[in-house]
N, CA, C and O atoms as a GROMACS GRO file, in nm:
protein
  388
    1UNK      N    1  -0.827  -2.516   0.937
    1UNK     CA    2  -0.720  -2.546   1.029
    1UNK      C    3  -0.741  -2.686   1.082
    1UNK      O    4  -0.842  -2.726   1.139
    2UNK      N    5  -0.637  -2.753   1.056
    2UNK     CA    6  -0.663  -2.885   1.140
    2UNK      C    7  -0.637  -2.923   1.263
    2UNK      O    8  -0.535  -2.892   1.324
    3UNK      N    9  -0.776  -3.027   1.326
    3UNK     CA   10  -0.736  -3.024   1.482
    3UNK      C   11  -0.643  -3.071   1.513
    3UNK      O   12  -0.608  -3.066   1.630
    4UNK      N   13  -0.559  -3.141   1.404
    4UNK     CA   14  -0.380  -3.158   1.455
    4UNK      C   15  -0.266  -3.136   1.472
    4UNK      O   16  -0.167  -3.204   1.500
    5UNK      N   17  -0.303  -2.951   1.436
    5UNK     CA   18  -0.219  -2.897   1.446
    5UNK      C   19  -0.135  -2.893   1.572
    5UNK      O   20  -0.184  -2.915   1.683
    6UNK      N   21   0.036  -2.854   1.549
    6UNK     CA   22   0.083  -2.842   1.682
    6UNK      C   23   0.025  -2.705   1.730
    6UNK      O   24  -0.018  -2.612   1.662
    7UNK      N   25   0.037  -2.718   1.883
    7UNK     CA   26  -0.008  -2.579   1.953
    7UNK      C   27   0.076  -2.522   1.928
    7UNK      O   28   0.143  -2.618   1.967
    8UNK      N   29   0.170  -2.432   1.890
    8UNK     CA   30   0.305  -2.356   1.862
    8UNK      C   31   0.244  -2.323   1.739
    8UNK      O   32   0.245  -2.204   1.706
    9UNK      N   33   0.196  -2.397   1.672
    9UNK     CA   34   0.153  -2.319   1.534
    9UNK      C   35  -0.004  -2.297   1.547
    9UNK      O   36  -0.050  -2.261   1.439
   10UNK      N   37  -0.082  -2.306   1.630
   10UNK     CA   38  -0.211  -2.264   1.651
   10UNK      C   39  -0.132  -2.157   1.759
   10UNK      O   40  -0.165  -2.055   1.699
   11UNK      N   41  -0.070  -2.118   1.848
   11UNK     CA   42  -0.030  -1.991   1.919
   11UNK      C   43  -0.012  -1.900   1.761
   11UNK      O   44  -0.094  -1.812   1.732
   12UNK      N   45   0.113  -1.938   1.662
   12UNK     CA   46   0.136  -1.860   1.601
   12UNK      C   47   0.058  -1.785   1.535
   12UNK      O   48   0.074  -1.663   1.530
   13UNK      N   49  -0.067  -1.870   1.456
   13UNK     CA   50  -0.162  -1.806   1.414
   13UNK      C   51  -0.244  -1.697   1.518
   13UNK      O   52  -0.256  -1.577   1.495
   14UNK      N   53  -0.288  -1.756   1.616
   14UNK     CA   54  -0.359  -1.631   1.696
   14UNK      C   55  -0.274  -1.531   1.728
   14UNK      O   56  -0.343  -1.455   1.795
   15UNK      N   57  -0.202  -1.501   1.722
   15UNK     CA   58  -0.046  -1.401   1.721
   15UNK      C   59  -0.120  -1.309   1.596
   15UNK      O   60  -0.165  -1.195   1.592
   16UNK      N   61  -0.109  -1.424   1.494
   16UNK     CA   62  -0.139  -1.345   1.351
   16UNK      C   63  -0.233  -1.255   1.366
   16UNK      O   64  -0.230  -1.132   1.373
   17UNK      N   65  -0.312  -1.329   1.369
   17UNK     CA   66  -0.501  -1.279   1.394
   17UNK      C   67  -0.522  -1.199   1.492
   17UNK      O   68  -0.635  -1.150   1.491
   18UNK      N   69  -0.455  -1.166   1.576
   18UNK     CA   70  -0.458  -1.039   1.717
   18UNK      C   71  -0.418  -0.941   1.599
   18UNK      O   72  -0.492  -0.864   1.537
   19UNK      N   73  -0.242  -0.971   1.578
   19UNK     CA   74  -0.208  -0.835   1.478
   19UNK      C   75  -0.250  -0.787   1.358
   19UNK      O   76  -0.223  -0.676   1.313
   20UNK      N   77  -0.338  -0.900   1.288
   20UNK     CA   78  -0.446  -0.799   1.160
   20UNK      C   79  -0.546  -0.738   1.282
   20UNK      O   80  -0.501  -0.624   1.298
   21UNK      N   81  -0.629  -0.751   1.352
   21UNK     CA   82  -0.700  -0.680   1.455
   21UNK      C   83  -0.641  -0.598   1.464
   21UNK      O   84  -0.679  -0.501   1.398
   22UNK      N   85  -0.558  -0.586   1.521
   22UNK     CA   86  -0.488  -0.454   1.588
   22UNK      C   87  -0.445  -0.340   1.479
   22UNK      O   88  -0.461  -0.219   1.488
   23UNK      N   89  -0.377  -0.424   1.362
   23UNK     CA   90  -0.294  -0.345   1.290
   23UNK      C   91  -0.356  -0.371   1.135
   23UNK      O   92  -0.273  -0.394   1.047
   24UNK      N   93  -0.456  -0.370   1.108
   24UNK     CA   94  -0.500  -0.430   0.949
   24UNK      C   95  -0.405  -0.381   0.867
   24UNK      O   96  -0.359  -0.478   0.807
   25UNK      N   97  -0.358  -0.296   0.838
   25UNK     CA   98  -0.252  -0.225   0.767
   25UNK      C   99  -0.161  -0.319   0.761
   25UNK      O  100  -0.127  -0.359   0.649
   26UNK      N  101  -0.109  -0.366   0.865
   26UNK     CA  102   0.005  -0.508   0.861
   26UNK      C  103  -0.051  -0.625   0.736
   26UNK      O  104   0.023  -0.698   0.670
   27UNK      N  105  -0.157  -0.619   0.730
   27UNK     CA  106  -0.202  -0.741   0.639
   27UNK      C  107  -0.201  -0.713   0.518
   27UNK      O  108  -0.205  -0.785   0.418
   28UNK      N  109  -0.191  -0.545   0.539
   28UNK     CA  110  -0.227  -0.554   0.354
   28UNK      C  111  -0.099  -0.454   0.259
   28UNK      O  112  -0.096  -0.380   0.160
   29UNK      N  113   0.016  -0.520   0.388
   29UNK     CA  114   0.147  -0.465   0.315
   29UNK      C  115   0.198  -0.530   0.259
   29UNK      O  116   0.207  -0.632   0.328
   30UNK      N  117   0.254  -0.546   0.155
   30UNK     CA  118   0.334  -0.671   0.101
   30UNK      C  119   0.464  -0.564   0.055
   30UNK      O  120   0.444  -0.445   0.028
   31UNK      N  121   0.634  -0.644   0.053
   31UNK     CA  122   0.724  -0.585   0.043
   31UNK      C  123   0.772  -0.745  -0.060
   31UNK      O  124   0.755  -0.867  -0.048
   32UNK      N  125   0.842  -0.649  -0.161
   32UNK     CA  126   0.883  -0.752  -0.301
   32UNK      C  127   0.978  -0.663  -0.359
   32UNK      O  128   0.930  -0.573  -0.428
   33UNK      N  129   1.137  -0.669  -0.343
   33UNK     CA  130   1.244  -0.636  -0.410
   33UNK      C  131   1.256  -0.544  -0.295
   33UNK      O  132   1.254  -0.624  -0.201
   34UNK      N  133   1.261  -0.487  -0.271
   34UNK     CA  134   1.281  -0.408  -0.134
   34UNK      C  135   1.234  -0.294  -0.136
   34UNK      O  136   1.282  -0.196  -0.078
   35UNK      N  137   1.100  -0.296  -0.226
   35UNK     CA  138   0.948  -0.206  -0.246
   35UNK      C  139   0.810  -0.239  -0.111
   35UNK      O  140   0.768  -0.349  -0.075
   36UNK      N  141   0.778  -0.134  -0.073
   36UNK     CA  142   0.683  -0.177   0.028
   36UNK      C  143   0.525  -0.116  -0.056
   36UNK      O  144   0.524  -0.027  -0.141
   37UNK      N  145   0.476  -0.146  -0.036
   37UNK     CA  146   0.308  -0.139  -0.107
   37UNK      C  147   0.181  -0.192   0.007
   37UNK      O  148   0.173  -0.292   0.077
   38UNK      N  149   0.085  -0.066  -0.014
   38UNK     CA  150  -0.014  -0.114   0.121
   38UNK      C  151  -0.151  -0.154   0.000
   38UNK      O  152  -0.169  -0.085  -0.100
   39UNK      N  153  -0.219  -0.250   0.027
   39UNK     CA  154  -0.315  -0.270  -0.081
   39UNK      C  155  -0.289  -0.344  -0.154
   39UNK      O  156  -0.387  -0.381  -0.217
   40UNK      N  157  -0.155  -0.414  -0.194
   40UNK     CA  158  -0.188  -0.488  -0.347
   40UNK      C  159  -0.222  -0.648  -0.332
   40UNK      O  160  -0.258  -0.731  -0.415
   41UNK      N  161  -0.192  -0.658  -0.172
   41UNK     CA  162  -0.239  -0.806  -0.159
   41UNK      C  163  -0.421  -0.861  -0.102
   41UNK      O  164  -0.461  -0.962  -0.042
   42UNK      N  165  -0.481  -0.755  -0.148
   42UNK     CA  166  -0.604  -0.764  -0.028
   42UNK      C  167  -0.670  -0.888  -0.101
   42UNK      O  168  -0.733  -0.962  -0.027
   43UNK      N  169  -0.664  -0.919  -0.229
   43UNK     CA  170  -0.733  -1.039  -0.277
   43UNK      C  171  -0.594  -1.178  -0.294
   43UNK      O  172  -0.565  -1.260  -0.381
   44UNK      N  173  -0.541  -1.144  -0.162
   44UNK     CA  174  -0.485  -1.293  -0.105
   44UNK      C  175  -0.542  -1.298   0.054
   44UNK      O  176  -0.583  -1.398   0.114
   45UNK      N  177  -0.530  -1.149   0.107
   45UNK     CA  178  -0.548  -1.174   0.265
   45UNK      C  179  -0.673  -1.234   0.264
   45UNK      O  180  -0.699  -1.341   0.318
   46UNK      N  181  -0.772  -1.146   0.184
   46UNK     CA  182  -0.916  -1.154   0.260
   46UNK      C  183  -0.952  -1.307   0.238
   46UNK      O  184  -0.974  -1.360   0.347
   47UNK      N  185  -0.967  -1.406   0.114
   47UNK     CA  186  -0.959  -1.541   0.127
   47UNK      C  187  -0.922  -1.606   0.216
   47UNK      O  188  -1.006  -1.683   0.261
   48UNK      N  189  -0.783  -1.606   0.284
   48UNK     CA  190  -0.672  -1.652   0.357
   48UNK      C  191  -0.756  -1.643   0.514
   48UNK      O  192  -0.775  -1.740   0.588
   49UNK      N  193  -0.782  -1.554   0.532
   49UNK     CA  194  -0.852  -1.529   0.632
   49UNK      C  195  -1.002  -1.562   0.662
   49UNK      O  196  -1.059  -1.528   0.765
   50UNK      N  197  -1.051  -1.623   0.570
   50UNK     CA  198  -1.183  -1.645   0.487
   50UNK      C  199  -1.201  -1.777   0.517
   50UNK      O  200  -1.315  -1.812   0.547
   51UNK      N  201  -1.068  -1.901   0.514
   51UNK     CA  202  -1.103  -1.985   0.493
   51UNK      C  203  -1.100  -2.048   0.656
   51UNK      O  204  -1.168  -2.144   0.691
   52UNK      N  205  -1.012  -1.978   0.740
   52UNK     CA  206  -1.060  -2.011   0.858
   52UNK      C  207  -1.138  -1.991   0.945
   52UNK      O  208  -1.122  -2.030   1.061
   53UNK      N  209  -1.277  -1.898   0.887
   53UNK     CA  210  -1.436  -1.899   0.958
   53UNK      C  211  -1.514  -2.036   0.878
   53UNK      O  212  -1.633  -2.016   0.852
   54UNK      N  213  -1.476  -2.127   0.850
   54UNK     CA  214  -1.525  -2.269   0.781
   54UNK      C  215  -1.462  -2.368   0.855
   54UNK      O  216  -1.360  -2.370   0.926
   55UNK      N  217  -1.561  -2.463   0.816
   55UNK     CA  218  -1.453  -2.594   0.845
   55UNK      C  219  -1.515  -2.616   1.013
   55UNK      O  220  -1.589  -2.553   1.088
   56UNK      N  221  -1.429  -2.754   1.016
   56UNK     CA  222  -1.388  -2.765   1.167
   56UNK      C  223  -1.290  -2.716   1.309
   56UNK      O  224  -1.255  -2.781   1.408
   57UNK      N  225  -1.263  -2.576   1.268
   57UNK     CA  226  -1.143  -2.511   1.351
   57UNK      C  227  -1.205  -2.526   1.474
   57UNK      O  228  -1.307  -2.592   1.497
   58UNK      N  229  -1.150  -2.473   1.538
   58UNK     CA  230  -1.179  -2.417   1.723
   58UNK      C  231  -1.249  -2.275   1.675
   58UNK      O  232  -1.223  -2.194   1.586
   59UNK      N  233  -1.340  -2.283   1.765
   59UNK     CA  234  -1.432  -2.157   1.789
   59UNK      C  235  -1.329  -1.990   1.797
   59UNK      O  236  -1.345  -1.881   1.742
   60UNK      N  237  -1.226  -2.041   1.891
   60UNK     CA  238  -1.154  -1.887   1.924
   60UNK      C  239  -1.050  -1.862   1.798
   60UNK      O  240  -0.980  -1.761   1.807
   61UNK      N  241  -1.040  -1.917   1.719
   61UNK     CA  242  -0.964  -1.908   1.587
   61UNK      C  243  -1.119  -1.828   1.517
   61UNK      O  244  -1.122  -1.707   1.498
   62UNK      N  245  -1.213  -1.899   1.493
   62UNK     CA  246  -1.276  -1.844   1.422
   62UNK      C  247  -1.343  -1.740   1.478
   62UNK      O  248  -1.423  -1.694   1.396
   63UNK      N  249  -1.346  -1.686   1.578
   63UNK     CA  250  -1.376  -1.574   1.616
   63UNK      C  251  -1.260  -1.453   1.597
   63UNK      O  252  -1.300  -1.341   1.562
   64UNK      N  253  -1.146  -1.470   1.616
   64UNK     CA  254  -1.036  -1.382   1.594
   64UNK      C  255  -1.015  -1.353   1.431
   64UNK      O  256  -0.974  -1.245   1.390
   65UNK      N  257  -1.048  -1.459   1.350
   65UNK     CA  258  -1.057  -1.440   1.228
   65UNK      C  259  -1.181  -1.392   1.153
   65UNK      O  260  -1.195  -1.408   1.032
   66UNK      N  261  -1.264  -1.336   1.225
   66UNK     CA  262  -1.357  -1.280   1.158
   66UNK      C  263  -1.348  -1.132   1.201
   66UNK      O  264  -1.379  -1.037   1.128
   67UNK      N  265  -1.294  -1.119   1.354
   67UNK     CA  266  -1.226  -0.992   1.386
   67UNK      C  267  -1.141  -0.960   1.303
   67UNK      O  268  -1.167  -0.854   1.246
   68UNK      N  269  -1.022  -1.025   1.263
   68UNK     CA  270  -0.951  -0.997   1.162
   68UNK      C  271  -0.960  -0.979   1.045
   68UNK      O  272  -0.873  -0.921   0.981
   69UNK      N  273  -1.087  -1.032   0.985
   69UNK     CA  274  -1.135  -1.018   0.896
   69UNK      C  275  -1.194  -0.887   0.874
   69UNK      O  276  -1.198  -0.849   0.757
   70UNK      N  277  -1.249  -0.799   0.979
   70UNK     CA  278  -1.353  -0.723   0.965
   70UNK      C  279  -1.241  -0.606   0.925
   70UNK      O  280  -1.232  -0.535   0.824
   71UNK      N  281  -1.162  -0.615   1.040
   71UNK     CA  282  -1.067  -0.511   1.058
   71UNK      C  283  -1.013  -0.474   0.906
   71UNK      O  284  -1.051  -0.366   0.862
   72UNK      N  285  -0.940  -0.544   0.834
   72UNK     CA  286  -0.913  -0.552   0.747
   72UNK      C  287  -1.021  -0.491   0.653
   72UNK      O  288  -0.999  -0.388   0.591
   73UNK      N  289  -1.147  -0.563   0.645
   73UNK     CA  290  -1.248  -0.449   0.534
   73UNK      C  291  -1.239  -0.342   0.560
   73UNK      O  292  -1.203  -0.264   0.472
   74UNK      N  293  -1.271  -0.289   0.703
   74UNK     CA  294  -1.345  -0.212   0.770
   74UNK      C  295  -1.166  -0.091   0.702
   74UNK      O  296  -1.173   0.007   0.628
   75UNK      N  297  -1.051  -0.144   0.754
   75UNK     CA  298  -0.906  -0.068   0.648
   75UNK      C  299  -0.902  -0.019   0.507
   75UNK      O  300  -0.864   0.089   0.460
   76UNK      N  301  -0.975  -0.175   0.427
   76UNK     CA  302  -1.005  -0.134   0.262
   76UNK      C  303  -1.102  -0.026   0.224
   76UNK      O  304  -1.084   0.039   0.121
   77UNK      N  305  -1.217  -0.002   0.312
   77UNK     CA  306  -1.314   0.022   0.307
   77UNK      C  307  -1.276   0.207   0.325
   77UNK      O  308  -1.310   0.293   0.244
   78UNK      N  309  -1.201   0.228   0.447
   78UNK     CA  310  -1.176   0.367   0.435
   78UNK      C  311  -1.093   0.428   0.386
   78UNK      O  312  -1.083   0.551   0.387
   79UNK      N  313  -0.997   0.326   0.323
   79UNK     CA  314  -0.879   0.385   0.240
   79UNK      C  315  -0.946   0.409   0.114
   79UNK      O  316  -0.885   0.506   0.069
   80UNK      N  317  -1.052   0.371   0.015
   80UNK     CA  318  -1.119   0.409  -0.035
   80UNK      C  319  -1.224   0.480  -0.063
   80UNK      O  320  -1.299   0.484  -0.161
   81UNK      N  321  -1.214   0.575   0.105
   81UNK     CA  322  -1.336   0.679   0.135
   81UNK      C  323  -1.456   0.630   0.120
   81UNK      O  324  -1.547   0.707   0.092
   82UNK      N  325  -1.481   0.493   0.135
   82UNK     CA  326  -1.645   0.466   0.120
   82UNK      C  327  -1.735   0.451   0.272
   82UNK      O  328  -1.733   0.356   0.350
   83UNK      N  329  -1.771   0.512   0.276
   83UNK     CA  330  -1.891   0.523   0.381
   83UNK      C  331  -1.942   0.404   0.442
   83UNK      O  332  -1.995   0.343   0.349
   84UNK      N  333  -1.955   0.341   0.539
   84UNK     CA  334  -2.001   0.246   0.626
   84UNK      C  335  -2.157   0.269   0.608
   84UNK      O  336  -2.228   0.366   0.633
   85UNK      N  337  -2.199   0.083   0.529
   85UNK     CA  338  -2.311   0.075   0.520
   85UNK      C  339  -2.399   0.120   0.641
   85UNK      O  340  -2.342   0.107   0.750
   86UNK      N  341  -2.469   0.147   0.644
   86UNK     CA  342  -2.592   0.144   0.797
   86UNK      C  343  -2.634   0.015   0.803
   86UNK      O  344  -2.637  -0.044   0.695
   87UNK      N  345  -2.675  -0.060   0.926
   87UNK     CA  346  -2.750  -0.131   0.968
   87UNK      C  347  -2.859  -0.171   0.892
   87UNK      O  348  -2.926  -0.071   0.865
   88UNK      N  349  -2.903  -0.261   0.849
   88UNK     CA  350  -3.085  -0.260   0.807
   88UNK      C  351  -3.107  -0.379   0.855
   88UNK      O  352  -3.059  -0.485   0.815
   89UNK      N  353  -3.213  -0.353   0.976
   89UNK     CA  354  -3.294  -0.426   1.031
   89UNK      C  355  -3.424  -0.517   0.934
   89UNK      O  356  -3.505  -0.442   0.879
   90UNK      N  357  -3.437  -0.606   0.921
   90UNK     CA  358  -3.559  -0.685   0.856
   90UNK      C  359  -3.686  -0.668   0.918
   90UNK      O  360  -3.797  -0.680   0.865
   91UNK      N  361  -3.663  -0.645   1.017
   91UNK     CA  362  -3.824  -0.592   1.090
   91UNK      C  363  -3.873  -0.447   1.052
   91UNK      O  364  -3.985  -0.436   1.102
   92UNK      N  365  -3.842  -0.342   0.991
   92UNK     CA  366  -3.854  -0.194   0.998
   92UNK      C  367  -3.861  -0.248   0.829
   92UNK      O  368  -3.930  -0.173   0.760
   93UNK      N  369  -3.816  -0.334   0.777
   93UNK     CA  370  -3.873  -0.379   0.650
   93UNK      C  371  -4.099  -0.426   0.598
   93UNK      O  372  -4.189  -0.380   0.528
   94UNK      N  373  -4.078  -0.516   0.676
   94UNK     CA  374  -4.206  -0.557   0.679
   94UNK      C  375  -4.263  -0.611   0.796
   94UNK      O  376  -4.225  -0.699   0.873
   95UNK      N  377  -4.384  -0.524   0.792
   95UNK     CA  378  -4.532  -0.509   0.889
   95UNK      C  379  -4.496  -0.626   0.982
   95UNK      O  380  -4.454  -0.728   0.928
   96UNK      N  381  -4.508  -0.624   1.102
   96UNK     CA  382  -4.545  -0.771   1.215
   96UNK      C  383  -4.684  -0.852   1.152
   96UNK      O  384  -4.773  -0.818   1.075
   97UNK      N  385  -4.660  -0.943   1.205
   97UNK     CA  386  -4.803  -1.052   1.110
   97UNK      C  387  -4.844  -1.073   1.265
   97UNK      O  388  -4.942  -1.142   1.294
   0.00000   0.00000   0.00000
């Protein structure tokens, strides 16, 4: 995102990025001929959304976009019944020195 953007279009985006948060399902609908489909765009969102935790953005963009980001896996992830990795700590890995 560039820092020159107008604010009206940095509002718009955080607009965006609240409603994949809120609604991941919103992100991964795409409607083409006047067919609606949930899923077929996830390898445009997740990039798209990808490229604004890089770079030089503003911090609260890239924080909403990694919320948005998550949300969105965290959507793919159970619409495909797969189980939420666990945690693994690196310390419960190997011995204290």
């Amino acid at each position: 995102m560039s820092p020159e953007a107008s604010p009206s279009l940095l509002d718009l985006l955080m607009d965006i990025l609240r409603l994949y948060e809120q609604d991941p399902i919103f992100a991964l609908t795409s409607t083409t001929g006047g067919s609606t489909k949930v899923g077929d765009n996830v390898d445009q969102v997740v990039p798209l959304i990808s490229t604004l935790l890089v770079g030089s953005g503003s911090d609260t963009i890239k924080l909403h976009a990694k919320s948005a980001l998550l949300a969105v896996l965290d959507q793919v992830r159970s619409d495909l019944g797969v189980e939420a990795v666990p945690e693994v700590h690196t310390s419960d890995m190997w011995p204290a020195m």
